[in-house]
LOLODREN-435484 format. One record per residue (C-alpha): residue number from 1; residue in one letter; chain; x, z, y. Coordinates in Angstrom, 3 decimals. Layout:
[r NUM, "a", "A", [X, Z, Y]] ...
//
This chain:
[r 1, "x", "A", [-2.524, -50.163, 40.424]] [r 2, "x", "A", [0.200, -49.828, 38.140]] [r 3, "x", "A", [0.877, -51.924, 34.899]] [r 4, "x", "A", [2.078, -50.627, 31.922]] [r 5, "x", "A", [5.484, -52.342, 30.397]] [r 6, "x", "A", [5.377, -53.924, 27.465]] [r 7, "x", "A", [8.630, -54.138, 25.218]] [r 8, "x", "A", [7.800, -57.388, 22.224]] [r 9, "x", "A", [10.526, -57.070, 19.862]] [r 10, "x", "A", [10.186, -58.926, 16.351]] [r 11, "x", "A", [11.159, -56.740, 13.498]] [r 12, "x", "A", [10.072, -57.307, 9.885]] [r 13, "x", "A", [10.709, -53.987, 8.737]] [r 14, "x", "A", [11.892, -50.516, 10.020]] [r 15, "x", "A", [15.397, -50.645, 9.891]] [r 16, "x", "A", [18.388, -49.968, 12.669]] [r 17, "x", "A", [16.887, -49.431, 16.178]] [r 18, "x", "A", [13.602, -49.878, 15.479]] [r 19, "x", "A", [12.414, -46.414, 14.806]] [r 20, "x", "A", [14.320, -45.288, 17.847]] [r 21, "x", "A", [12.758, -48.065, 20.087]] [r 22, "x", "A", [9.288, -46.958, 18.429]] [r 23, "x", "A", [9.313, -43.207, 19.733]] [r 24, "x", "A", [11.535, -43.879, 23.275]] [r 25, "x", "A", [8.186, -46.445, 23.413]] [r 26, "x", "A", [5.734, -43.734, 22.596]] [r 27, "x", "A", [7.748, -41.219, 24.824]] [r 28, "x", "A", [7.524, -43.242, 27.731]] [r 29, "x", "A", [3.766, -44.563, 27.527]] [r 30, "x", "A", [5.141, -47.884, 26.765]] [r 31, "x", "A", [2.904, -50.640, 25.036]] [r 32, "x", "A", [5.056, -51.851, 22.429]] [r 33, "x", "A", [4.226, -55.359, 20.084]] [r 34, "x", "A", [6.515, -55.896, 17.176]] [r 35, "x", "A", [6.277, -59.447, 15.680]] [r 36, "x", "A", [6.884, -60.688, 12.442]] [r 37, "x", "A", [6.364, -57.027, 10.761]] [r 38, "x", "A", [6.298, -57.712, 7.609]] [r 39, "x", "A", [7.452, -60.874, 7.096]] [r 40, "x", "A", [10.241, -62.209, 5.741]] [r 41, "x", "A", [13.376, -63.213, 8.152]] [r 42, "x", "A", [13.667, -66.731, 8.230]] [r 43, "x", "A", [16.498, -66.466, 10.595]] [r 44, "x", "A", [17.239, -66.036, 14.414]] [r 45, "x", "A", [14.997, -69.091, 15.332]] [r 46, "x", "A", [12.313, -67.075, 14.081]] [r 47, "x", "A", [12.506, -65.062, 16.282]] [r 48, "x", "A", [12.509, -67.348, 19.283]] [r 49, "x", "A", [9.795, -69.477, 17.874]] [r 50, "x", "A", [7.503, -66.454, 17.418]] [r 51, "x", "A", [8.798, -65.108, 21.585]] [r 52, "x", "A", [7.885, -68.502, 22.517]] [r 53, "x", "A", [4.484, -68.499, 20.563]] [r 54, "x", "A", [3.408, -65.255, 21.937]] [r 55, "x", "A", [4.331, -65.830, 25.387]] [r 56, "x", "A", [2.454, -68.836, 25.898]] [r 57, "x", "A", [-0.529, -67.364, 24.554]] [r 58, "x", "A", [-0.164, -64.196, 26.470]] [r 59, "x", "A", [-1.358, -63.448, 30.210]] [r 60, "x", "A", [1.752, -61.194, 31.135]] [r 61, "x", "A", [2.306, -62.082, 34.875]] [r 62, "x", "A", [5.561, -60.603, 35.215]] [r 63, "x", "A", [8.689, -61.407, 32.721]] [r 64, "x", "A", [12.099, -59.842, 32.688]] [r 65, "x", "A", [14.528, -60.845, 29.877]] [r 66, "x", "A", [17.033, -58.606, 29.104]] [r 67, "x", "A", [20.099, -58.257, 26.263]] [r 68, "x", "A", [22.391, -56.008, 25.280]] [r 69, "x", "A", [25.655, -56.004, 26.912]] 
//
């Protein structure tokens, strides 16, 4: 059995990268959950309030954390 990756992103509106990441998600039959969509940016602990929010209310068994270089 194979499990299909999930990319969570928070984004609260199309702008930059996020159209790209969209269709490469799309493209590559990847399940992708944008948080905050929407919203208004409160700032860059937003966004790891709503990572940690998610994540401990999600089942995903595996995690890998990545960043741009």
């Amino acid at each position: 059995m194979t499990n299909k990756v999930t990319i969570l992103t928070v984004a609260t509106h199309e702008e930059g990268y996020y159209k790209l990441l969209k269709k490469s998600a799309v493209n590559n039959g990847f399940n992708l959950i944008t948080l905050a969509f929407g919203q208004k940016w409160e700032g860059f602990s937003m966004k790891y309030r709503l990572y940690k929010k998610y994540l401990s209310s999600s089942t995903i068994s595996i995690l890998t954390i990545t960043k741009k270089l």
